[in-house]
C-alpha positions in Angstrom: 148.0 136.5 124.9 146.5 136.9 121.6 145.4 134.0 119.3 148.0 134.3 117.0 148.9 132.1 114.5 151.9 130.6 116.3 149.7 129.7 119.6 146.9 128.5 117.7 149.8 126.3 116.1 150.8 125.2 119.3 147.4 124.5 120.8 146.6 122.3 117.9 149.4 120.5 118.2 149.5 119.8 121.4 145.9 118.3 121.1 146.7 115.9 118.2 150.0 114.8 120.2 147.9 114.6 123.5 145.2 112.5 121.7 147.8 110.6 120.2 150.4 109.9 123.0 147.7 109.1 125.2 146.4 106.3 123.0 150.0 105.0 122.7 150.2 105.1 126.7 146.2 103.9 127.7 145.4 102.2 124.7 148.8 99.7 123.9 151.4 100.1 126.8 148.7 99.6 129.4 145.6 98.5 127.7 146.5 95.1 129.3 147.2 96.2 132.8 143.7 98.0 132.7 141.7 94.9 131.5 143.2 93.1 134.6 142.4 96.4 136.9 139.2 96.5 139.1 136.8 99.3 138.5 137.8 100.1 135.0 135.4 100.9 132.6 134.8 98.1 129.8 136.2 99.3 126.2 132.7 99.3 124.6 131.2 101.5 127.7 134.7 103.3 127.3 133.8 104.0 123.5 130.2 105.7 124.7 132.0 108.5 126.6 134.7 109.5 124.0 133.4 113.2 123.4 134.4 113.8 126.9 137.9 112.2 126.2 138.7 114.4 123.0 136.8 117.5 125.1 139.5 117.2 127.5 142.5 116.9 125.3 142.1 119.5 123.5 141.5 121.6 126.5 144.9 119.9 127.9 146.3 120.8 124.4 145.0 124.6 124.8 146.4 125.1 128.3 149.9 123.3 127.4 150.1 125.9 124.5 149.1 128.8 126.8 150.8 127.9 129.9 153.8 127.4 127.9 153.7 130.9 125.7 153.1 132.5 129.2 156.2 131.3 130.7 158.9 131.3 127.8 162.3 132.6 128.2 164.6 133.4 126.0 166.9 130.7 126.6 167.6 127.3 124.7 164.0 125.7 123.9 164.8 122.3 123.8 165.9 123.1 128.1 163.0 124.7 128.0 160.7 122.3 126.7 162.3 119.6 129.0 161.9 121.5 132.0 158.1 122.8 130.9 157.3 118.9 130.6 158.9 118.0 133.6 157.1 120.9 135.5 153.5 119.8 134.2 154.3 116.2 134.6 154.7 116.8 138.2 151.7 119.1 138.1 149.6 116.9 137.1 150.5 113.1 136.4 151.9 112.1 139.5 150.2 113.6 141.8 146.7 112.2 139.8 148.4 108.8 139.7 149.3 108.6 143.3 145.6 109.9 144.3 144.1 107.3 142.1 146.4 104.6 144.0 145.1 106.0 147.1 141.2 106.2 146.4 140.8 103.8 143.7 141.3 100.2 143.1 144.7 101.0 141.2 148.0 98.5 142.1 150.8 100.8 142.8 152.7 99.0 139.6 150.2 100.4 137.7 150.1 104.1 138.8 154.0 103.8 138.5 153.9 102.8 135.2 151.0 105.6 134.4 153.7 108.1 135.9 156.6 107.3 133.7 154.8 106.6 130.9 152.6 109.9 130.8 155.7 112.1 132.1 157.5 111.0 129.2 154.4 111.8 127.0 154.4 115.2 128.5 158.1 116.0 127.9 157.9 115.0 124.6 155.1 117.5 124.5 157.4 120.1 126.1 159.6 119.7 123.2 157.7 119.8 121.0 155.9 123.0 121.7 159.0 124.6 122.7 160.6 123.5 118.9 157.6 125.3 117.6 157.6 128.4 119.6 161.8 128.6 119.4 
């Protein structure tokens, strides 16, 4: 796919509302279940290692875009953003949330609550980039 202007759109989008949705989720809804949560990394340690946090959103952001412009239909976007958030959500959030539980000091409450909240994050993302590739 070339980098057109629409992709590059999308991309940058998806990175701000990535960043942004993420901090809503980590940061507020759960930012109290975490400074409970054994093996968490305190804030100030957290705040040393943010270059690789805003590295990996926008790479997050990039591949939602591309994934996304890869797959598009001509159908009804907002279906299609739904279902493209679903689809990642299960690609990636739950199955990351459950292997945390599993290897990591996480309470299963807590890597339910990750799943929701991050595979709402996600279809809101879905919408969102379908809106603007529509």
């Amino acid at each position: 796919m070339a980098l057109d202007r629409k992709f590059l759109i999308s991309a940058a989008a998806m990175f701000i509302m990535s960043w942004a949705l993420s901090f809503i989720v980590h940061g507020l809804l759960l930012g109290a279940d975490y400074s409970v949560t054994a093996g968490m990394r305190p804030p100030a340690e957290a705040q040393t290692l943010m270059h690789w946090m805003i590295l990996a959103q926008a790479l997050f952001g990039v591949a939602f875009a591309w994934i996304y412009a890869q797959g598009r239909e001509d159908k009804p976007w907002l279906a299609q953003g739904v279902r493209f958030g679903i689809a990642i959500a299960f690609l990636t959030v739950v199955p990351t949330y459950l292997i945390y539980h599993v290897v990591t000091p996480v309470p299963f409450a807590l890597a339910l609550k990750q799943i929701v909240f991050d595979a709402i994050r996600l279809v809101l993302m879905g919408i969102t980039v379908a809106w603007i590739n529509r």
